[in-house]
matplotlib code that plots the C-alpha trace (Angstrom):
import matplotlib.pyplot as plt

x = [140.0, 140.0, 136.5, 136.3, 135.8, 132.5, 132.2, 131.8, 127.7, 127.5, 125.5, 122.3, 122.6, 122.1, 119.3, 117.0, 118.3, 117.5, 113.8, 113.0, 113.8, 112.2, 108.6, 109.5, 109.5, 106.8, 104.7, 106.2, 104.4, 101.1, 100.8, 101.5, 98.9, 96.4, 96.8, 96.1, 93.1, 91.7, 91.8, 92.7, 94.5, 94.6, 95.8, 98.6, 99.6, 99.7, 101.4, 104.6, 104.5, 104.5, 107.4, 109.6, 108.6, 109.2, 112.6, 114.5, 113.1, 114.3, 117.5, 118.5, 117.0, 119.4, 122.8, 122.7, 122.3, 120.4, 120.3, 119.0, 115.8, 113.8, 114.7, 113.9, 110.7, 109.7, 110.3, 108.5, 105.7, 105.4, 105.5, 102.5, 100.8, 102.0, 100.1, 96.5, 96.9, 96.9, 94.6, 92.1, 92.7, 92.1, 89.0, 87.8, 88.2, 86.8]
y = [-16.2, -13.9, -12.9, -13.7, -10.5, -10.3, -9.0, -5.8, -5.7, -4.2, -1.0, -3.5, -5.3, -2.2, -1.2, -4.5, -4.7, -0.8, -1.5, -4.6, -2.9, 0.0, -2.4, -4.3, -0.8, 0.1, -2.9, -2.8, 0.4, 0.0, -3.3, -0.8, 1.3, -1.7, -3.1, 0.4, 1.3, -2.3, -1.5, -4.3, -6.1, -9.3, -7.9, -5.6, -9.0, -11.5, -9.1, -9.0, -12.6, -13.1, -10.8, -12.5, -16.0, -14.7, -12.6, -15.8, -17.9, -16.1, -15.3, -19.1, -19.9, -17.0, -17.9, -14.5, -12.7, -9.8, -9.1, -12.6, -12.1, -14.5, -11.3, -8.6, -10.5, -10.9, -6.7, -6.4, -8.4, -6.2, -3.4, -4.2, -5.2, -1.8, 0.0, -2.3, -1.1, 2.5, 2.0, 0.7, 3.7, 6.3, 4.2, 4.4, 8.3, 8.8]
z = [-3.5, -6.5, -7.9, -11.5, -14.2, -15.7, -19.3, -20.2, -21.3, -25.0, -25.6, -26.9, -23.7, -21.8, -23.4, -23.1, -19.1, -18.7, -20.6, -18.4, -15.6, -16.3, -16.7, -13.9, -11.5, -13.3, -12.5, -8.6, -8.7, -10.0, -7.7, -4.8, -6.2, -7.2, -3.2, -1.8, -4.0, -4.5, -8.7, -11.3, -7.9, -10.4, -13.5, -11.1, -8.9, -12.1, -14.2, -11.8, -11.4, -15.1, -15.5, -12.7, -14.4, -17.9, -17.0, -15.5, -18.1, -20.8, -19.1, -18.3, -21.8, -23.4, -20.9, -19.5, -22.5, -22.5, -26.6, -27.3, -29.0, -26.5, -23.8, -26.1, -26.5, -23.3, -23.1, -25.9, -24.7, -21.0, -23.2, -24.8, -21.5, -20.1, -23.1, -23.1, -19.1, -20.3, -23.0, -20.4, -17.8, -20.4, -21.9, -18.2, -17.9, -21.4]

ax = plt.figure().add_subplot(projection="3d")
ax.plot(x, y, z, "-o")
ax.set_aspect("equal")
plt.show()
């Protein structure tokens, strides 16, 4: 039994997979750091869950397409939550 060829991912592609899963380690490690230090454990635990959800949603929505504007949104919008995190932790230190 011969395993079938997937296509070759374009450069666009790439770039959203690379940029979730750049957020999605990012998140992995702030909820290691949230469970060890006991700070914003909801925001750290619910944040991953909602990238998981949102990730195969989008992904089963798009067919596997990683350029479909539903993924790039669903980047877009961990990107946003990864920045309002920062924002708070420098509002904090300030």
């Amino acid at each position: 039994m011969a395993a079938e060829e997937l296509p070759a991912l374009s450069r666009a592609q790439k770039f959203w997979a690379l940029g979730a899963a750049l957020l999605f380690l990012i998140a992995t490690a702030f909820l290691g750091f949230s469970l060890n230090t006991g700070a914003l454990r909801g925001f750290a635990i619910g944040w991953l869950a909602l990238q998981i959800f949102g990730y195969v949603g989008a992904l089963k929505f798009a067919k596997g397409d990683f350029a479909h504007p539903l993924f790039k949104s669903q980047v877009m919008l961990h990107f946003i939550a990864l920045m309002l995190l920062a924002a708070s932790i420098i509002k904090a230190f300030s």
